[in-house]
DSSP file (Angstrom, degrees, kcal/mol; ACC not computed):
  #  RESIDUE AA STRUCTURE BP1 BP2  ACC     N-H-->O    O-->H-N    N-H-->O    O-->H-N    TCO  KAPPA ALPHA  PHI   PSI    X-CA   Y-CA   Z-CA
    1    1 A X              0   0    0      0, 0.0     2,-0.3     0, 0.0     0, 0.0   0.000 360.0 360.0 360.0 132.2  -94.1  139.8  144.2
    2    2 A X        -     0   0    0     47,-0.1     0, 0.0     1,-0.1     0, 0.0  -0.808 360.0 -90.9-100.8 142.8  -93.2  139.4  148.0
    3    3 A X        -     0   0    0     -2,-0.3     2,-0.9     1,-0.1    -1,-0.1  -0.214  19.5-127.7 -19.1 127.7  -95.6  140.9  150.5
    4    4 A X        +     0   0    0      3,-0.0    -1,-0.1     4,-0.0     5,-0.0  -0.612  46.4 167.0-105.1  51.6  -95.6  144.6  151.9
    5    5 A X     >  -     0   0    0     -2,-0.9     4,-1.3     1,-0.1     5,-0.1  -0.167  47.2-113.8 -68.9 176.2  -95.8  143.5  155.8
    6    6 A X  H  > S+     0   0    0      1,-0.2     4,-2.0     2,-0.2     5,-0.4   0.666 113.7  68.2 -86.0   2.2  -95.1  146.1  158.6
    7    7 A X  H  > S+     0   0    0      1,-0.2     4,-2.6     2,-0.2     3,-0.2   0.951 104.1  37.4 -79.1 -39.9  -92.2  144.3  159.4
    8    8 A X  H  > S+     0   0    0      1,-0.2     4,-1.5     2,-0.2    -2,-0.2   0.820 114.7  58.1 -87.3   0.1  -90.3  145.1  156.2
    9    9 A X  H  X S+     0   0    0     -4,-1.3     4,-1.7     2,-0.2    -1,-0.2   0.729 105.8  47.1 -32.4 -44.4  -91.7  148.5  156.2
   10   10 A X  H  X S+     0   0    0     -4,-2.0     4,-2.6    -3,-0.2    -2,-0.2   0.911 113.2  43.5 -66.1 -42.8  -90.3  149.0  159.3
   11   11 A X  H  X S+     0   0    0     -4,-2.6     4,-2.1    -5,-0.4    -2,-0.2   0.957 115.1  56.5 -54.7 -31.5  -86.7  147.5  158.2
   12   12 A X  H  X S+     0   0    0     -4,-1.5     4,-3.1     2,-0.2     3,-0.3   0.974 114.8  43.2 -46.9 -64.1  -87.4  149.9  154.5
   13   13 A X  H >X S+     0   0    0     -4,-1.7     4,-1.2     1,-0.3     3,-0.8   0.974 104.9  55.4 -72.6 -64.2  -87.7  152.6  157.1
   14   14 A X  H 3X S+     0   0    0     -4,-2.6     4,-0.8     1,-0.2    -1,-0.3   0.809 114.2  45.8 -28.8 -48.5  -84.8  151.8  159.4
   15   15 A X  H 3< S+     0   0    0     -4,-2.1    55,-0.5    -3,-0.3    -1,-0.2   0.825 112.4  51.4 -76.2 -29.6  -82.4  152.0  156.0
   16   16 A X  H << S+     0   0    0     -4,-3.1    -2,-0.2    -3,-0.8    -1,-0.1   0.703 109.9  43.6 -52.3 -28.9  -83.8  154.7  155.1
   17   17 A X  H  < S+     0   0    0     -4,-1.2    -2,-0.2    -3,-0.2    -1,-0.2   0.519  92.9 103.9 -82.5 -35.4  -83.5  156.6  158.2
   18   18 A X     <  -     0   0    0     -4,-0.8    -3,-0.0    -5,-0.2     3,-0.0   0.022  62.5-144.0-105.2 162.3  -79.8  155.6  158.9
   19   19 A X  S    S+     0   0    0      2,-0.0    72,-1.2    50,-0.0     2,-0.2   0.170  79.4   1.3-122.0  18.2  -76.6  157.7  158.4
   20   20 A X  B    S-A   90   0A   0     70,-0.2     2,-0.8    48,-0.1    70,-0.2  -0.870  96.4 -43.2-174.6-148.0  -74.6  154.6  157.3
   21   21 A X        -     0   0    0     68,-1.9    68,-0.4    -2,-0.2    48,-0.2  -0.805  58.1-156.5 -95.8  98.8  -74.1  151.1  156.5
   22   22 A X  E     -D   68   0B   0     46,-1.2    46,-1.7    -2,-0.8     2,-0.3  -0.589  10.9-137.0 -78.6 146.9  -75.9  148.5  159.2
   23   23 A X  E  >  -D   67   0B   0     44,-0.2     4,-0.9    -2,-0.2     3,-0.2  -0.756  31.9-105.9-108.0 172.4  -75.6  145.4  160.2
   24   24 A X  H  > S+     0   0    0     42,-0.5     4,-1.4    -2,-0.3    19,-0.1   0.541 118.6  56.4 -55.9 -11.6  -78.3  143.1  160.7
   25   25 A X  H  > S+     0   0    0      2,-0.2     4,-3.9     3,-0.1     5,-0.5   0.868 115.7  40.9 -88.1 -53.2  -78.2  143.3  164.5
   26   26 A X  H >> S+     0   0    0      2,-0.2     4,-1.7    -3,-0.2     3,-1.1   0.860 112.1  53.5 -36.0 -69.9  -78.7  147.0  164.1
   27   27 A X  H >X>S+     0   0    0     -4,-0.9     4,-2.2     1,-0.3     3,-1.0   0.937 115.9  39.0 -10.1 -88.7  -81.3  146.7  161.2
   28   28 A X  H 3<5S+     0   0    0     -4,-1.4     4,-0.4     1,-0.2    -1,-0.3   0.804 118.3  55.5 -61.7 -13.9  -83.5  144.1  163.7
   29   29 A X  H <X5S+     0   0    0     -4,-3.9     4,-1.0    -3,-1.1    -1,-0.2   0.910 118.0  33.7 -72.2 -34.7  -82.4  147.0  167.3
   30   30 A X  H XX5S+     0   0    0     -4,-1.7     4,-0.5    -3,-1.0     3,-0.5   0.933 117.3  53.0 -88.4 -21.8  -83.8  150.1  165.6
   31   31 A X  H 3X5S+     0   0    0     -4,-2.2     4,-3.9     1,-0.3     3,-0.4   0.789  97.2  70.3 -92.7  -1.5  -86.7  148.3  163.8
   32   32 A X  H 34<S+     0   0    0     -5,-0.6    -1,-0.3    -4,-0.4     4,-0.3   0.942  85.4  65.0 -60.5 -39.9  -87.8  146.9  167.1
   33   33 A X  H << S+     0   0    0     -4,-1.0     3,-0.5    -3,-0.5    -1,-0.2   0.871 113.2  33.4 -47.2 -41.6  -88.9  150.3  168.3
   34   34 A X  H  < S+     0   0    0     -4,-0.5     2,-0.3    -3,-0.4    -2,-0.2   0.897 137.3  23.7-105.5 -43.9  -91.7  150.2  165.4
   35   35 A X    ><  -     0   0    0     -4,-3.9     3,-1.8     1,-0.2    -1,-0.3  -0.428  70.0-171.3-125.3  53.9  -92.3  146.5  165.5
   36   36 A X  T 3  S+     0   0    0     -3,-0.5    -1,-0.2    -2,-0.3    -4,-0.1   0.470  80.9  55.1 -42.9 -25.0  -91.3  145.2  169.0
   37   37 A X  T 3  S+     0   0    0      2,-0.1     2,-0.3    -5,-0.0    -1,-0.3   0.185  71.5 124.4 -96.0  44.7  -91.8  141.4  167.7
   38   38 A X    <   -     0   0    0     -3,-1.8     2,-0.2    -7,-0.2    -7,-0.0  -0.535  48.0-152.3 -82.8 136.8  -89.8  141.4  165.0
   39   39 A X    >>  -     0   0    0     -2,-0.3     3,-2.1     1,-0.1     4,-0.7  -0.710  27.3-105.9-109.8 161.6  -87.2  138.7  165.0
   40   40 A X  H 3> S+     0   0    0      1,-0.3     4,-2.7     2,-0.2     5,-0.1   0.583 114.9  61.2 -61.7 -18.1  -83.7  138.4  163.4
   41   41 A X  H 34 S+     0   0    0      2,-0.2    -1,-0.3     1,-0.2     4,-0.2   0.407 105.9  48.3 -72.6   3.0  -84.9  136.1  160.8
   42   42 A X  H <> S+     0   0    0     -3,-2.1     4,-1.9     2,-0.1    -2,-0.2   0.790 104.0  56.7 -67.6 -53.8  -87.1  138.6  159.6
   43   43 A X  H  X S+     0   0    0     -4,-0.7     4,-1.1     1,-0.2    -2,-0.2   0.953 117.9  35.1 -76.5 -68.4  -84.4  141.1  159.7
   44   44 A X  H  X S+     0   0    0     -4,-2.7     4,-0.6     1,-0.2    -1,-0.2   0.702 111.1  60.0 -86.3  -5.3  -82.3  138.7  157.1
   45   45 A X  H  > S+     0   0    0     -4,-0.2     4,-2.1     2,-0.1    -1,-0.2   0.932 111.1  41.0 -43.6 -54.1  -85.1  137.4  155.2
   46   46 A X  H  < S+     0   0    0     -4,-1.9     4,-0.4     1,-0.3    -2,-0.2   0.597 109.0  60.9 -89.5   5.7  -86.0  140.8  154.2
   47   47 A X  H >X S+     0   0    0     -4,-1.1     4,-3.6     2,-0.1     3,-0.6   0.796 105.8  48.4 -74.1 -34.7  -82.2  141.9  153.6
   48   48 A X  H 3X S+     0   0    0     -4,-0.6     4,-2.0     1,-0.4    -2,-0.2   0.730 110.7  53.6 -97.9 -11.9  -81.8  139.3  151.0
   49   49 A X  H 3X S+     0   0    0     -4,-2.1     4,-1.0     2,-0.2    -1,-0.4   0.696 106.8  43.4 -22.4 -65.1  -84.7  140.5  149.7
   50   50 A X  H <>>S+     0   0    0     -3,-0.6     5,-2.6    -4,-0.4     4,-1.5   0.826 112.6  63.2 -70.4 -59.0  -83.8  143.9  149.4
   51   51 A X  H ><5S+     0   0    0     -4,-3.6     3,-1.1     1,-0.3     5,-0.2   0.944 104.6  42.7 -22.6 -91.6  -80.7  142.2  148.2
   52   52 A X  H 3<5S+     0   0    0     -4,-2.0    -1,-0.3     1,-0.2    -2,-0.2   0.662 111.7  53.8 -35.4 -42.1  -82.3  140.6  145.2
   53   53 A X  H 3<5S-     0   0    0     -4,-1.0    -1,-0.2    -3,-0.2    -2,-0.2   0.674 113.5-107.2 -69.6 -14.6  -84.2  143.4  144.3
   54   54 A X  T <<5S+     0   0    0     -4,-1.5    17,-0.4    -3,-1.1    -3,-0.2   0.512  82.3 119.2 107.3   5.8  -81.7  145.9  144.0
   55   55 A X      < +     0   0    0     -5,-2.6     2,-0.3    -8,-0.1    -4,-0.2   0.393  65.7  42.3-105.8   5.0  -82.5  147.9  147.0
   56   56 A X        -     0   0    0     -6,-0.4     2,-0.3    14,-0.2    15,-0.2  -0.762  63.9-140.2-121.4-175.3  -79.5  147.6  149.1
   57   57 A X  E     -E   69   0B   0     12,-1.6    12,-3.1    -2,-0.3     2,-0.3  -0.935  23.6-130.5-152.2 116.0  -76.0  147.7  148.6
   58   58 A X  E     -E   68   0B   0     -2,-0.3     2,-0.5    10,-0.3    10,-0.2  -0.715  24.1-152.6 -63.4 135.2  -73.7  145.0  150.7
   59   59 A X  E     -E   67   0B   0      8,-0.9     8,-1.8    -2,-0.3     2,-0.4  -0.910  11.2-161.3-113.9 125.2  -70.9  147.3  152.3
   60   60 A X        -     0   0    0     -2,-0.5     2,-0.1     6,-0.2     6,-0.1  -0.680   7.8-173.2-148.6 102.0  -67.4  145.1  153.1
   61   61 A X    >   -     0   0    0      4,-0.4     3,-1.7    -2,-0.4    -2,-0.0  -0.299  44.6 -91.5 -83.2 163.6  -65.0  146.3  155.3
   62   62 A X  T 3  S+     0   0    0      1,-0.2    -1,-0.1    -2,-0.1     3,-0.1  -0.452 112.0   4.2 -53.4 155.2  -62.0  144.5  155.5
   63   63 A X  T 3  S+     0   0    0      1,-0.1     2,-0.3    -3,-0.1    -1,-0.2   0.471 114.6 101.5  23.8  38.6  -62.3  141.5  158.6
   64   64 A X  S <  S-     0   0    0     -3,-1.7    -1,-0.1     1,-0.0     3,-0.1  -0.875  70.4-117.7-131.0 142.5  -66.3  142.6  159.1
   65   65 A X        -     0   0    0     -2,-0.3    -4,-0.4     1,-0.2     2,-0.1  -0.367  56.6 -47.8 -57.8 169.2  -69.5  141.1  158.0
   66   66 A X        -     0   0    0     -6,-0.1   -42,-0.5     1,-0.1     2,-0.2  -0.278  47.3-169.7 -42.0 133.7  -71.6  142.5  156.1
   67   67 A X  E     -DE  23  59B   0     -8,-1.8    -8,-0.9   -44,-0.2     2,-0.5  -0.554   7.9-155.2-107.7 158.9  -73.1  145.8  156.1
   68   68 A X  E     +DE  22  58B   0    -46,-1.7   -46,-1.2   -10,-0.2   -10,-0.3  -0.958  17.6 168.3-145.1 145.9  -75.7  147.2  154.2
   69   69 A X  E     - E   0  57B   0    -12,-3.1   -12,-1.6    -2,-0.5   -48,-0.1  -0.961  54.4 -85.4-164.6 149.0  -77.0  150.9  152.9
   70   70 A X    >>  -     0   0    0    -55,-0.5     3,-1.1    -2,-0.2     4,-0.6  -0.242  50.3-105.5 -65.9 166.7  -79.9  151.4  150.2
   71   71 A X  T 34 S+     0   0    0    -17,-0.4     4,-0.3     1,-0.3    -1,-0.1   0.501 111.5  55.5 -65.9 -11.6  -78.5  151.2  146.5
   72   72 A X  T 34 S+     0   0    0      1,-0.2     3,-0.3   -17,-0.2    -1,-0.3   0.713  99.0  58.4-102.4   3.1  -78.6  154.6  145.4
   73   73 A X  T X4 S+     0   0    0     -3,-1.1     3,-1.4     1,-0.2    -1,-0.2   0.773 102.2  63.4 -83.1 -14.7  -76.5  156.0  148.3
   74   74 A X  T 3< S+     0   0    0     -4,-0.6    -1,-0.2     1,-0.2    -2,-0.2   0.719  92.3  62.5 -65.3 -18.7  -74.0  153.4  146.9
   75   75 A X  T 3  S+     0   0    0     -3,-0.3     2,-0.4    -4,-0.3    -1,-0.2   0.495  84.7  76.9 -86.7  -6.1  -73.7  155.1  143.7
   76   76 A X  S <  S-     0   0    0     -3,-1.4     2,-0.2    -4,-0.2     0, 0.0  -0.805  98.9-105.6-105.0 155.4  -72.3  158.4  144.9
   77   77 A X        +     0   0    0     -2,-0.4     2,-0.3    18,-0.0    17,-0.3  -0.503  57.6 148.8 -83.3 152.5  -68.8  157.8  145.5
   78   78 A X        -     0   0    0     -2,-0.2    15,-0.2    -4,-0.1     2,-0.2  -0.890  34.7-131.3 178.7 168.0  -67.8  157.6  149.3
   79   79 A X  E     -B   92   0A   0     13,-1.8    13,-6.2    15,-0.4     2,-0.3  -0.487  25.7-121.6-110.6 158.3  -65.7  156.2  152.2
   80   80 A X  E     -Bc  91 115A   0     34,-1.9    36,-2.2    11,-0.2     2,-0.3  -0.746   5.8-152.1-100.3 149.7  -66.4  154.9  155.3
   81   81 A X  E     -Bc  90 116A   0      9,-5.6     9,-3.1    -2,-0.3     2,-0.3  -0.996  16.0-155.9-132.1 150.1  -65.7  155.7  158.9
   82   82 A X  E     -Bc  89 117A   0     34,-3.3    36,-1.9    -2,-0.3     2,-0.8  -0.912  17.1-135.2-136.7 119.5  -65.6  152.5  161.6
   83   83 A X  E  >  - c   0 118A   0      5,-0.8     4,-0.9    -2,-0.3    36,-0.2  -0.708  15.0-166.5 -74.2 130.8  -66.2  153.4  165.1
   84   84 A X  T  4 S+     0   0    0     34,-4.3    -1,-0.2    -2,-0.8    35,-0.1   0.799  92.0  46.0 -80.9 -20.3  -63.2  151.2  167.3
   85   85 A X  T  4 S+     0   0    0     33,-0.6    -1,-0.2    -3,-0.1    34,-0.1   0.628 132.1  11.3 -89.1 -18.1  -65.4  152.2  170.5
   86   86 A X  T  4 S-     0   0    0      2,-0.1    -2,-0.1    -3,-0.0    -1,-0.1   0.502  93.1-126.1-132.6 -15.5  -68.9  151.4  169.5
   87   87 A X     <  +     0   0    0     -4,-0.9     2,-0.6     1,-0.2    -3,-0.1   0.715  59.9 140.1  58.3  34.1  -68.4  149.4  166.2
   88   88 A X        -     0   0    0    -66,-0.0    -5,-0.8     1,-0.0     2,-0.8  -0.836  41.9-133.9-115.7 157.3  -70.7  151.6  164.1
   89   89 A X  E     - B   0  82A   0     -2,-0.6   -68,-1.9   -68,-0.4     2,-0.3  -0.594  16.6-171.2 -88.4 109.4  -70.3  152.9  160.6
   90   90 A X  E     -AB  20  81A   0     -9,-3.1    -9,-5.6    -2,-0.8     2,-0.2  -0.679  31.5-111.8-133.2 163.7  -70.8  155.9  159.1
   91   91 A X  E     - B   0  80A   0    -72,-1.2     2,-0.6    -2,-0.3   -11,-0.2  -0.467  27.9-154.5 -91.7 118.9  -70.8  157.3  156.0
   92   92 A X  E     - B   0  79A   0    -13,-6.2   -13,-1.8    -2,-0.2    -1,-0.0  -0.861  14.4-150.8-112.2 121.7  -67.4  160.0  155.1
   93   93 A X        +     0   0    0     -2,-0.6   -15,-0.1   -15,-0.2   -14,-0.0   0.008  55.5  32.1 -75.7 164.8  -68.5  162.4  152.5
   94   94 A X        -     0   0    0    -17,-0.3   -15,-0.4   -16,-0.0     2,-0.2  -0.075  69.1-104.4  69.6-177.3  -65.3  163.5  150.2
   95   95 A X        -     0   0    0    -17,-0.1    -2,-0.0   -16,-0.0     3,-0.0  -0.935  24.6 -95.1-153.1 172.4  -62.2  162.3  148.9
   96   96 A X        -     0   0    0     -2,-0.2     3,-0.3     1,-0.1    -2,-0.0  -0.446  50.4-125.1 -71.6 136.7  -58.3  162.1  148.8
   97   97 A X  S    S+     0   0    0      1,-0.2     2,-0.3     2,-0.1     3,-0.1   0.923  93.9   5.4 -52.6 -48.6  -57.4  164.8  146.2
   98   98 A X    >   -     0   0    0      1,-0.1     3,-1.8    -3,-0.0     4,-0.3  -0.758  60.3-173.0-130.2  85.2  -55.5  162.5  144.2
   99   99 A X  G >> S+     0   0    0     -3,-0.3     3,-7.3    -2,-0.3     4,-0.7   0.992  85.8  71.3 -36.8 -65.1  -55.4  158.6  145.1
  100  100 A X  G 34 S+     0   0    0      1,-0.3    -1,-0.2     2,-0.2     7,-0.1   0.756  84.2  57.3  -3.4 -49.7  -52.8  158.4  142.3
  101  101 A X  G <4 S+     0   0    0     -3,-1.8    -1,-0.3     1,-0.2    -2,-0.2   0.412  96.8  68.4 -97.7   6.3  -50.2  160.0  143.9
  102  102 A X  T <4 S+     0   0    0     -3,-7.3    -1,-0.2    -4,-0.3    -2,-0.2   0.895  93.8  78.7 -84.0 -35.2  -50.3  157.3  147.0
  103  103 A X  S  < S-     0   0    0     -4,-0.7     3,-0.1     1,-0.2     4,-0.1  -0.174  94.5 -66.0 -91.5 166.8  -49.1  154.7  144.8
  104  104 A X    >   -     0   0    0      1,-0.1     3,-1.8     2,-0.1    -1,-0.2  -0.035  55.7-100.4  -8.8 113.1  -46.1  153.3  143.3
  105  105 A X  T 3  S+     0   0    0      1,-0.3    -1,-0.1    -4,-0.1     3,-0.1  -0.229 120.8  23.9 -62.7 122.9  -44.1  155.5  140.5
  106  106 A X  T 3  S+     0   0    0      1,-0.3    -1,-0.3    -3,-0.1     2,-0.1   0.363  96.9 118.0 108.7 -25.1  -45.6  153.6  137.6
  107  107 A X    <   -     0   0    0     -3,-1.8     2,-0.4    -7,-0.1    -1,-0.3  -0.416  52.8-139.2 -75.4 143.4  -49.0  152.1  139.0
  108  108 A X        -     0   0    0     -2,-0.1     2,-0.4    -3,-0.1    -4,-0.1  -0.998   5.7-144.9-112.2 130.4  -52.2  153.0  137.8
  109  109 A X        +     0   0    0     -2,-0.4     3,-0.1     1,-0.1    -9,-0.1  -0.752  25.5 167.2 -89.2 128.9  -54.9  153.5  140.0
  110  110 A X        -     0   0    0     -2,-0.4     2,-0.3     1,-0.3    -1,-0.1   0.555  68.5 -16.8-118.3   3.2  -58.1  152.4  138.5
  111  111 A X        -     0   0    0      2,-0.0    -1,-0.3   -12,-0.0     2,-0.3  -0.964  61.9-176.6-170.7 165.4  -60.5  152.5  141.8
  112  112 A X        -     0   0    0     -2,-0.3     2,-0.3    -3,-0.1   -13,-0.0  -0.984  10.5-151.0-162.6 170.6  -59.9  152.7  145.6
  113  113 A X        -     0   0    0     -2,-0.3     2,-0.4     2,-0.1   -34,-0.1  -0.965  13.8-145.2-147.0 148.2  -61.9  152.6  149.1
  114  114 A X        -     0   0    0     -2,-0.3   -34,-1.9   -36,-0.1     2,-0.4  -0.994   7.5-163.4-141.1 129.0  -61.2  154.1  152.2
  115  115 A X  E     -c   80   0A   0     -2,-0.4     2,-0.3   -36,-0.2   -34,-0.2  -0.994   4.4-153.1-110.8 136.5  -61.6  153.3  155.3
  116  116 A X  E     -c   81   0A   0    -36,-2.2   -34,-3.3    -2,-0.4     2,-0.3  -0.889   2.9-166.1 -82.7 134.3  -61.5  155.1  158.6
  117  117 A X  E     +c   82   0A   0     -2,-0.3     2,-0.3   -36,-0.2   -34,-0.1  -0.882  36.1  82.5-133.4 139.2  -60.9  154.2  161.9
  118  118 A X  E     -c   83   0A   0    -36,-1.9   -34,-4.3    -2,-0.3   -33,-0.6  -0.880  69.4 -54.0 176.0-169.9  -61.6  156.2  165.3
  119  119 A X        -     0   0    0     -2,-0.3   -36,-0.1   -36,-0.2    -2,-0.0  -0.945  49.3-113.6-143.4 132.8  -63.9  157.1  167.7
  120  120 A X     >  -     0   0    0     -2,-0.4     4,-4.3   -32,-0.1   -38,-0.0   0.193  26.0-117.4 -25.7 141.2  -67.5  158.7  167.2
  121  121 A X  T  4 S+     0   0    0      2,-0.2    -1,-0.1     1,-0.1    -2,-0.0   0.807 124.1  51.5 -54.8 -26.1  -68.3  162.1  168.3
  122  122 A X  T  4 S+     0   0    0      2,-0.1    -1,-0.1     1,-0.1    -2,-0.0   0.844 121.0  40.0 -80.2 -34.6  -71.2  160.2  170.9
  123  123 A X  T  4        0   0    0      1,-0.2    -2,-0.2     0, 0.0    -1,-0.1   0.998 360.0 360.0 -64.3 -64.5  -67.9  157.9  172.0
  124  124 A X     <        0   0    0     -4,-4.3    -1,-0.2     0, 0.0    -2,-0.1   0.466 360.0 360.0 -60.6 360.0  -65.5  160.3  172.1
């Protein structure tokens, strides 16, 4: 059983909180407000952690590290959208009516992921 410090409480809270997939640099900016000396080996101790228990979800866009968002938002299906101006990642609710009908005459689709690429309403 791993310890319930307030540093991973804050990082618990910080994923909780979030409107998308973080990375670690994120994770350890936002949980610094609660716990100004928390350091980034903190940050990825208590990812891998999280990891291991089943409480996050790694998120992997194509040529990116890793991302991460708790496990049960991972279970409802959704897409991503990748700010090109600010590089964060947020979560796009919906879907392509039919994926199906993108592919090859003859292809079966049996899953797919989408990514989007743009700039944020705070960028734009």
């Amino acid at each position: 059983m791993t310890r319930d410090t307030r540093q991973r409480r804050a990082i618990r809270t910080v994923f909780a909180d979030a409107d998308g997939p973080l990375g670690p640099q994120e994770v350890l900016d936002r949980a610094q407000q609660d716990v100004p000396g928390i350091g980034l080996a903190t940050v990825y101790r208590t990812i891998k952690l999280m990891l291991d228990d089943h409480e996050l979800h790694a998120v992997e866009l194509p040529g990116e590290p890793a991302r991460y968002e708790p496990a049960e938002r991972h279970h409802s299906h959704h897409h991503y959208f990748k700010c090109e101006n600010c590089g964060k990642v947020y979560e796009v609710q919906g879907c392509v009516n039919n994926p199906s009908s993108l592919a090859p005459h003859g292809f079966r689709v049996t899953r797919h992921e989408i990514v989007l690429y743009g700039v944020c309403a705070n960028c734009a």
